[in-house]
C-alpha positions as CSV (number, residue, x, y, z in Angstrom):
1,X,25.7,-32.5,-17.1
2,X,28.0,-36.0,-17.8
3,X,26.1,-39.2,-18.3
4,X,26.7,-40.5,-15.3
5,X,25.7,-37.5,-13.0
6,X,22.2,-37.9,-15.0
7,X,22.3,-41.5,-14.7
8,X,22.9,-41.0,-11.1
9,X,20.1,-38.4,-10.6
10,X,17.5,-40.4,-12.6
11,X,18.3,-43.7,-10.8
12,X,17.9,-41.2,-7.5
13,X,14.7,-40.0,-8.8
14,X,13.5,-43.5,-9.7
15,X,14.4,-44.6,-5.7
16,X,12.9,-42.1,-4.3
17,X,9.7,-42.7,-6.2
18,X,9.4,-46.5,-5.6
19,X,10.2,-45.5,-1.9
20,X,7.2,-43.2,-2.5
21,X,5.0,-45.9,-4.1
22,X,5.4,-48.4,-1.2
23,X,4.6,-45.6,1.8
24,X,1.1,-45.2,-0.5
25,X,0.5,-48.6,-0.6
26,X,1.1,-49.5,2.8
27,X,-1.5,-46.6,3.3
28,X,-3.8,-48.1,0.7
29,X,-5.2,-44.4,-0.3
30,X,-4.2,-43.5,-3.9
31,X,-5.0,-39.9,-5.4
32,X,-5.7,-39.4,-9.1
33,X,-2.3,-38.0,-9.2
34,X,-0.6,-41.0,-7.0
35,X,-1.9,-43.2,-9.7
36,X,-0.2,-41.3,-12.6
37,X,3.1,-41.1,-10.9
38,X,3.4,-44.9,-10.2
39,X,2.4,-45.4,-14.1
40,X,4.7,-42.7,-14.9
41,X,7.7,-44.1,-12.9
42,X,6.8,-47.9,-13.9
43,X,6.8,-46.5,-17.6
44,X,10.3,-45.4,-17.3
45,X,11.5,-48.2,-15.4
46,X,10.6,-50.3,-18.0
47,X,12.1,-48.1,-20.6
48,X,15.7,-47.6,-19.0
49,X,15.2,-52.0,-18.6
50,X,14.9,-52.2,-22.3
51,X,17.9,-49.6,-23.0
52,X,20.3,-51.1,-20.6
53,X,19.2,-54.8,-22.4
54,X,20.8,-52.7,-25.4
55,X,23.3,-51.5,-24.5
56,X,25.0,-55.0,-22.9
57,X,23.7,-56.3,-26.4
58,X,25.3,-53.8,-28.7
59,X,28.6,-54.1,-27.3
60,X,28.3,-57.8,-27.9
61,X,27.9,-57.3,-31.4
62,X,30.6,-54.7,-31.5
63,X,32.8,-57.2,-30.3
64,X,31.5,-59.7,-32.7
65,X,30.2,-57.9,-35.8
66,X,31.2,-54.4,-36.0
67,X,30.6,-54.2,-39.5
68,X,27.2,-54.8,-39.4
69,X,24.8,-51.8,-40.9
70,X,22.8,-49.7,-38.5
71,X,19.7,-50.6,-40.0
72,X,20.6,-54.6,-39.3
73,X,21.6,-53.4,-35.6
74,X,17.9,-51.9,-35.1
75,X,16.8,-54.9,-36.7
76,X,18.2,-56.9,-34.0
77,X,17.2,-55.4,-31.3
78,X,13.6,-54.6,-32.3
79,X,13.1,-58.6,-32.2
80,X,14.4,-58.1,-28.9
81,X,11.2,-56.3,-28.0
82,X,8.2,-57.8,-26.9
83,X,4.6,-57.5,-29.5
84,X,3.4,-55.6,-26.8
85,X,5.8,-52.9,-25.6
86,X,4.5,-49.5,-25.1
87,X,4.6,-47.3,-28.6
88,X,5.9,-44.3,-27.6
89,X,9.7,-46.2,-26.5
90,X,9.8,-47.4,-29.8
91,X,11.6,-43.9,-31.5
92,X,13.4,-43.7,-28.1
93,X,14.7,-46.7,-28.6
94,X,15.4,-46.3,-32.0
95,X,17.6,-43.1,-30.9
96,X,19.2,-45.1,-28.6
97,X,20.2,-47.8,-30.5
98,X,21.7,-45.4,-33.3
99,X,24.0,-43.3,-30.7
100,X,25.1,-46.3,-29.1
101,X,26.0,-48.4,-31.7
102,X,28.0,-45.2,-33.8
103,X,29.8,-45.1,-30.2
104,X,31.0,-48.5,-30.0
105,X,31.7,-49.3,-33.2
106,X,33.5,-46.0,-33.3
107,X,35.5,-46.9,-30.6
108,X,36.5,-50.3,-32.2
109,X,37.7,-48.2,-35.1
110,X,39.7,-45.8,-33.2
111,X,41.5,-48.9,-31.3
């Protein structure tokens, strides 16, 4: 599956859970499992907010600095972060930053 076709299907997903979300709170009953979801999807709202923050970021500094070292890239964008951002998006983020930044600044290479 392209990037965009997943893009497209998690940014469906994501709708049609908030759509989801609102219909049980207008209802006001929440199950066990309601309440996970809407953590769940917040969780990877928040997540795809902070990749997306980036991404528009990283190709700035392609632009700018493409010779800059991955590990002052990560650097960067960790101060980005928040002190209290969830754990667990910290290696995602980490990932993200890597593939990203060897794409761009590959690209700026090649051109």
């Amino acid at each position: 599956m392209n990037k965009e076709k997943h893009t497209e299907n998690m940014l469906e997903k994501i709708n049609s859970d908030f759509a989801e979300m609102r219909r049980a709170l207008e209802d006001g009953s929440f199950s066990d499992e309601a309440l996970q979801r809407i953590q769940d999807t917040t969780e990877l709202v928040e997540l795809q907010a902070y990749k997306t923050k980036f991404t528009l970021k990283l190709r700035s500094l392609a632009e700018e600095t493409p010779e800059l070292k991955t590990k002052t890239v990560l650097d960067k964008m960790f101060a980005l972060l928040p002190a209290d951002i969830t754990p667990a998006f910290l290696p995602i983020l980490a990932a993200h930053v890597v593939e990203r930044w060897k794409e761009l600044t590959f690209k700026s290479a090649a051109a």
